[in-house]
C-alpha positions as CSV (number, residue, x, y, z in Angstrom):
1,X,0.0,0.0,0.0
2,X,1.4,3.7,-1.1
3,X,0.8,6.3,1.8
4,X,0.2,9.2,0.1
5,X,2.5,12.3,1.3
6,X,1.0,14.5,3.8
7,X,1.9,17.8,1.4
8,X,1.9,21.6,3.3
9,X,1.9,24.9,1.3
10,X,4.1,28.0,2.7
11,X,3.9,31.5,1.4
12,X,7.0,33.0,2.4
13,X,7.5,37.0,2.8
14,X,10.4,38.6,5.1
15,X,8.8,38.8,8.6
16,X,6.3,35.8,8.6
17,X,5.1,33.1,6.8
18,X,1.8,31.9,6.3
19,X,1.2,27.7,5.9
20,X,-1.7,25.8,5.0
21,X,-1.2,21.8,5.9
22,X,-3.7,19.8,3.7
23,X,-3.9,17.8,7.2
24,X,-5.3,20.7,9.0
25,X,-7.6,22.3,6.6
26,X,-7.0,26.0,7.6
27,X,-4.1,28.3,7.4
28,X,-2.0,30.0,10.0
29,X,0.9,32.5,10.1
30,X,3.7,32.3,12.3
31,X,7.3,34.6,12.7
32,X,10.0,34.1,9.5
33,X,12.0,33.6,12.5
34,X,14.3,30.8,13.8
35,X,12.0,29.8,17.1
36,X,8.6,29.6,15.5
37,X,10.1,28.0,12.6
38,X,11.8,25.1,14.7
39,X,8.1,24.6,16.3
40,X,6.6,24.4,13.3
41,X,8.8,22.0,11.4
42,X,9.0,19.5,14.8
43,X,5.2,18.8,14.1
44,X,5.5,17.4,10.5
45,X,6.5,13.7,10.2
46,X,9.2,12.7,7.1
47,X,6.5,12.0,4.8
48,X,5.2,15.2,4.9
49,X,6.2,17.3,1.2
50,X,6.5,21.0,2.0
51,X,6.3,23.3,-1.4
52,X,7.0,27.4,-1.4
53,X,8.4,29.6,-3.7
54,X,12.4,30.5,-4.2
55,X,12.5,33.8,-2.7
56,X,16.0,34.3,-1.8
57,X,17.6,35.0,1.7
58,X,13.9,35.0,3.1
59,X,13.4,31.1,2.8
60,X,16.8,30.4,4.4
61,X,15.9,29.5,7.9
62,X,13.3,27.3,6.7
63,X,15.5,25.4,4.3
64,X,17.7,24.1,7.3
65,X,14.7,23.5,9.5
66,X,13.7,21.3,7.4
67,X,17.0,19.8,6.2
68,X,18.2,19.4,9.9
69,X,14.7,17.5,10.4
70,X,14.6,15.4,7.3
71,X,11.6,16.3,6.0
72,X,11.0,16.8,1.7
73,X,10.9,20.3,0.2
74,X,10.8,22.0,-3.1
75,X,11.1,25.3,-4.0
76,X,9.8,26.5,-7.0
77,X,9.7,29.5,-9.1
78,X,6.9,32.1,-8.4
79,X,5.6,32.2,-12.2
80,X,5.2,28.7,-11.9
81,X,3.1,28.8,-8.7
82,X,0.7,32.0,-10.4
83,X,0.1,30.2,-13.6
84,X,-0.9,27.1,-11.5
85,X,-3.3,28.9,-9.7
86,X,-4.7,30.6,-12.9
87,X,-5.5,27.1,-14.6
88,X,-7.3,26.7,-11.4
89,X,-9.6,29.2,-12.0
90,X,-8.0,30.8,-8.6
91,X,-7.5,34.6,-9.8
92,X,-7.3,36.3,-6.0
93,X,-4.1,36.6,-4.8
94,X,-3.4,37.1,-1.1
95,X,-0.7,35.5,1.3
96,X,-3.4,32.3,2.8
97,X,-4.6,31.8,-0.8
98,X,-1.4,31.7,-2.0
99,X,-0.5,29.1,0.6
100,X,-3.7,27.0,-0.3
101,X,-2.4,26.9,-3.6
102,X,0.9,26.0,-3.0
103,X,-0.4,22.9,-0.7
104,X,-2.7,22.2,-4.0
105,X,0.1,22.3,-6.4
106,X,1.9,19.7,-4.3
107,X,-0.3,17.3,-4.3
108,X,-1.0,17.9,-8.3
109,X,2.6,17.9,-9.3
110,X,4.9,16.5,-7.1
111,X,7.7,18.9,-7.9
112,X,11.1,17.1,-7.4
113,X,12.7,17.8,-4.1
114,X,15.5,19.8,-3.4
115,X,19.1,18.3,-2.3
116,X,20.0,18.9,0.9
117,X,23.3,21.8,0.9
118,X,26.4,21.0,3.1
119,X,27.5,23.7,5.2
120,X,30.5,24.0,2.6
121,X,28.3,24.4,0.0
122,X,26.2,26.9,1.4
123,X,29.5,28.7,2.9
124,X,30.5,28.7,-1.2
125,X,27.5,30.1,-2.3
126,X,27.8,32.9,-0.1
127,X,31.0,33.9,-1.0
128,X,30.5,33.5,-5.1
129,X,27.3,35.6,-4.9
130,X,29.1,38.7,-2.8
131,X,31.9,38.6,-5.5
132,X,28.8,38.6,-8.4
133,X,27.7,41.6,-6.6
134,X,31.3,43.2,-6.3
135,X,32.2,42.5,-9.7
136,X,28.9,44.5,-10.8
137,X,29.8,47.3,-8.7
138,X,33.4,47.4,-10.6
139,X,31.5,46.8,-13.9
140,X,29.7,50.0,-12.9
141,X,32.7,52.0,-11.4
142,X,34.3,51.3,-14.9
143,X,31.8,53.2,-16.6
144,X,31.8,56.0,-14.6
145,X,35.6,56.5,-14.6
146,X,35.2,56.2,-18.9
147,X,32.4,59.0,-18.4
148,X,34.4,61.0,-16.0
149,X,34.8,64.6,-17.5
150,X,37.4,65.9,-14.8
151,X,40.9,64.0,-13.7
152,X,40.2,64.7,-9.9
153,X,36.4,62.9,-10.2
154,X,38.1,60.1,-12.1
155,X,41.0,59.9,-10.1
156,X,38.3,59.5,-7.0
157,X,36.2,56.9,-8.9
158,X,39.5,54.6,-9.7
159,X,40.5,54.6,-5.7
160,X,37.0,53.0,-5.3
161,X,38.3,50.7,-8.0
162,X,40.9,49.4,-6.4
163,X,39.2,49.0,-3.5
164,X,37.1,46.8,-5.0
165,X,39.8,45.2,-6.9
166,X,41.2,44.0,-3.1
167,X,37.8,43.1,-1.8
168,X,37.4,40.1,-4.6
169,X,40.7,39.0,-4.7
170,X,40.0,38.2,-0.8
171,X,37.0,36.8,-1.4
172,X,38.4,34.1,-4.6
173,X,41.2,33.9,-2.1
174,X,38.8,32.3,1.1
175,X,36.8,30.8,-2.1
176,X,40.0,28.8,-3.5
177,X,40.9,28.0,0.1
178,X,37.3,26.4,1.1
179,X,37.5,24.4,-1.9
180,X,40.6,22.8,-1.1
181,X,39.7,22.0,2.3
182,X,36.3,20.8,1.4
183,X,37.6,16.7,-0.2
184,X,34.3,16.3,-2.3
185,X,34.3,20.5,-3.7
186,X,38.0,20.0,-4.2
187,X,37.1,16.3,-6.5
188,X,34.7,18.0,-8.3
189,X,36.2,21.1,-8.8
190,X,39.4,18.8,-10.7
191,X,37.1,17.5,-12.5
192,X,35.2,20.2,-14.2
193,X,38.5,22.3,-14.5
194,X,40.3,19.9,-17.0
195,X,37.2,20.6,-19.4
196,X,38.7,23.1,-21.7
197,X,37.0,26.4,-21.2
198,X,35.8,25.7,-17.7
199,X,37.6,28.2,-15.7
200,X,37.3,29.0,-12.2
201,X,34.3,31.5,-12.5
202,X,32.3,29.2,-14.1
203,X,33.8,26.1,-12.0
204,X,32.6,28.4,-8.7
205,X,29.2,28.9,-10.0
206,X,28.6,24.9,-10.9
207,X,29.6,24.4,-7.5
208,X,27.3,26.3,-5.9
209,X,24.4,26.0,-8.4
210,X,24.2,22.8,-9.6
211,X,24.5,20.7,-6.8
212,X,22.6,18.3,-9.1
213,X,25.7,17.5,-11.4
214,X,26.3,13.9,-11.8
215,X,23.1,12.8,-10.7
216,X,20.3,13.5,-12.7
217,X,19.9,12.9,-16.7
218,X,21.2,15.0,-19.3
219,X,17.9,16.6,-20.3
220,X,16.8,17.2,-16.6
221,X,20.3,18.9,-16.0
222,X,19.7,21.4,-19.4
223,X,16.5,22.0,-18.1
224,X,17.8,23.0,-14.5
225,X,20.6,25.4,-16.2
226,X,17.6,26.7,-19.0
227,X,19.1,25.5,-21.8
228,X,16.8,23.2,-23.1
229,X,15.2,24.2,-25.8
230,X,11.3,24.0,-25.7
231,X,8.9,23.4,-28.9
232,X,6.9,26.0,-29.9
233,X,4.3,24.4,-32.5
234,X,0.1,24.4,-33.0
235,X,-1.5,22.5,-35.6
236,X,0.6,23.0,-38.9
237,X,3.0,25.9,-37.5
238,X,6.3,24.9,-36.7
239,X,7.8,28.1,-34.3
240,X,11.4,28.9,-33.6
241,X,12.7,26.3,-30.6
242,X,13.5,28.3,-27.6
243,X,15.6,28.2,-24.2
244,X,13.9,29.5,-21.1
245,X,13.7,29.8,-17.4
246,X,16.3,27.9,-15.4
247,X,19.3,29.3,-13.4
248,X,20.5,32.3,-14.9
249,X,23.4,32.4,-13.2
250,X,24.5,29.3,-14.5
251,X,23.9,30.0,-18.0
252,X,25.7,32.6,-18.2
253,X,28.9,31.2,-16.7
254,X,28.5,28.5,-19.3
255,X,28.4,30.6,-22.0
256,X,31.2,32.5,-21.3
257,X,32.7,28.9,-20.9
258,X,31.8,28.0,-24.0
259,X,33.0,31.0,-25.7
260,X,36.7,30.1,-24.4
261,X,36.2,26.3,-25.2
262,X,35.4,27.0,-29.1
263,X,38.8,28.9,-28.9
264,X,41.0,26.1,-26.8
265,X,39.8,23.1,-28.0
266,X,39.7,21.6,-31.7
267,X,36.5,19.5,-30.8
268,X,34.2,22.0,-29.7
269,X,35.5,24.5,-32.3
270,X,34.7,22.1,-34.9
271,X,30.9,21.6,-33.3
272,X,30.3,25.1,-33.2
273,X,31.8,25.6,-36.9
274,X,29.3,22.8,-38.0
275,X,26.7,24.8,-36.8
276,X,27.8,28.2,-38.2
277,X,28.0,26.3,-41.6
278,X,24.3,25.0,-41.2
279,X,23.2,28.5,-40.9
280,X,22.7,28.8,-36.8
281,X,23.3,32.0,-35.7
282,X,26.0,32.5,-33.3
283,X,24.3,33.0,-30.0
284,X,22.7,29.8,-31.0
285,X,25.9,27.9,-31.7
286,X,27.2,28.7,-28.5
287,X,24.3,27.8,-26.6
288,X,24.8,24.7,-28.2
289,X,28.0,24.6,-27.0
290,X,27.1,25.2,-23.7
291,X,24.9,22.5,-23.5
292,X,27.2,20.3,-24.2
293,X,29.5,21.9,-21.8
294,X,27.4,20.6,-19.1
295,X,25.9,17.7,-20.4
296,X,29.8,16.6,-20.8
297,X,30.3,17.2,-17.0
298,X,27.6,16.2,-16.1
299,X,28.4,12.5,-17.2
300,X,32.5,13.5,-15.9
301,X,30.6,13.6,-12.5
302,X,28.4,10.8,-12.7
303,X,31.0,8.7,-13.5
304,X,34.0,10.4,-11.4
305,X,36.2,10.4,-14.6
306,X,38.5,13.4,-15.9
307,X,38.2,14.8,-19.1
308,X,40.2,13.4,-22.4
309,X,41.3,15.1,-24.9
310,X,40.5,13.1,-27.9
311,X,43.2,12.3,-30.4
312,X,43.1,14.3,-34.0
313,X,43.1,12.0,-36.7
């Protein structure tokens, strides 16, 4: 006999959270705060599946709740969760309904659960998204100095620079250290970084973003990063097949990894050139390439084997 999951909706916002269990029939709001949470979670057995949308820093403390205590969780992105509710004819919007919903959607779809994050992992991710934020903040400053119309204001503006210059070399200094002390992030990071064009940018943000590597399929894994490509057909029109959704970040650090593999390595060159000469345009060669990228370590992870250059015949 299959005992069906007991399956709890949270709406999550900065200072509380609002839950409807599917066991309980009615909604409540308690604190987003450590204590309440910890009560909360203790009443929920491991069969319970507990579905809210990604909304940053806010869902943290109930991540490791429920991680400490076992118990199943997705999170899922908040377009997905509003064009749920509109197929079920459920067009109000406030924070219980949207818990309802959640609960509902649960129990309809049975989103795959997350992975549970080890503390090195989560220290990682940390670290690689303050030196995203950093680098923008140079990206910015750069601009600035460029637009600059006296010496004095750009001589101001490129102090800031270096400032910031010192600030992420710290921060990929504590990041290359954590990785070496960390025996799995350390494995896996040698095996991604003898894939040509996988530097250690794009390395950090597989890491931390795609803690799924190595254990799911190749089409699940595109799908995760957004670079699967999705029909768009009705009836006798045939539309244009196109990426979406999926984690940005990683997609981009894959295709800048793909731009330096089609210029260090003969074999994805030669893949991308195939695809020039068929007429793809060139942000849709290097997708291509990207994909491949990952679906390549992906399998390298899987199977815990480094990459090979194949010989030229």
């Amino acid at each position: 006999m299959i005992i069906s999951s007991r399956c709890v909706g949270i709406d999550v916002s900065k200072h509380h959270l609002d839950i409807f269990d599917e066991a309980v029939g009615v909604s409540e709001r308690i604190d987003n705060a450590t204590h309440a949470i910890t009560q909360l979670v203790a009443r929920w057995r491991c069969d319970a599946l507990v579905v809210f949308e990604a909304t940053g820093v806010y869902d943290l403390e109930l991540r490791e709740a429920l991680h400490r205590a076992g118990i199943r969780f997705a999170r899922i992105n908040p377009a997905r969760a509003r064009d749920f509710a509109r197929a079920s004819g459920q067009l109000a919007k406030t924070d219980p309904i949207d818990a309802q919903m959640l609960a509902a959607f649960a129990r309809a779809m049975k989103p795959a659960t997350e992975q549970a994050a080890t503390p090195a992992r989560n220290a990682l991710a940390k670290l690689a998204k303050r030196r995203d934020q950093l680098v923008a903040m140079r990206a910015q400053e750069k601009n600035r100095r460029s637009e600059a119309e006296d010496r004095a204001m750009a001589e101001r503006i490129a102090r800031l620079i270096e400032v910031l210059n010192y600030e992420i070399a710290e921060i990929e200094t504590e990041i290359n250290a954590l990785v070496k002390a960390e025996p799995e992030l350390a494995d896996d990071a040698q095996l991604m970084r003898s894939v040509p064009g996988v530097g250690p940018v794009a390395c950090m943000q597989l890491l931390t973003q795609m803690p799924e590597l190595g254990r799911l399929g190749p089409k699940e894994v595109a799908a995760l990063a957004g670079l699967a490509p999705f029909n768009v057909d009705s009836g006798a029109y045939r539309g244009k097949r196109k990426i979406g959704g999926g984690r940005k970040r990683v997609r981009d650090a894959l295709y800048m990894a793909a731009l330096n593999a089609i210029r260090r390595a003969d074999r994805f060159k030669a893949f991308y050139d195939r695809l020039r000469q068929a007429g793809k345009p060139a942000k849709l060669a290097l997708i291509a390439v990207a994909r491949k990228l990952l679906t390549i370590l992906n399998a390298m992870l899987r199977d815990r084997k480094i990459y090979k250059v194949a010989p030229s015949t």
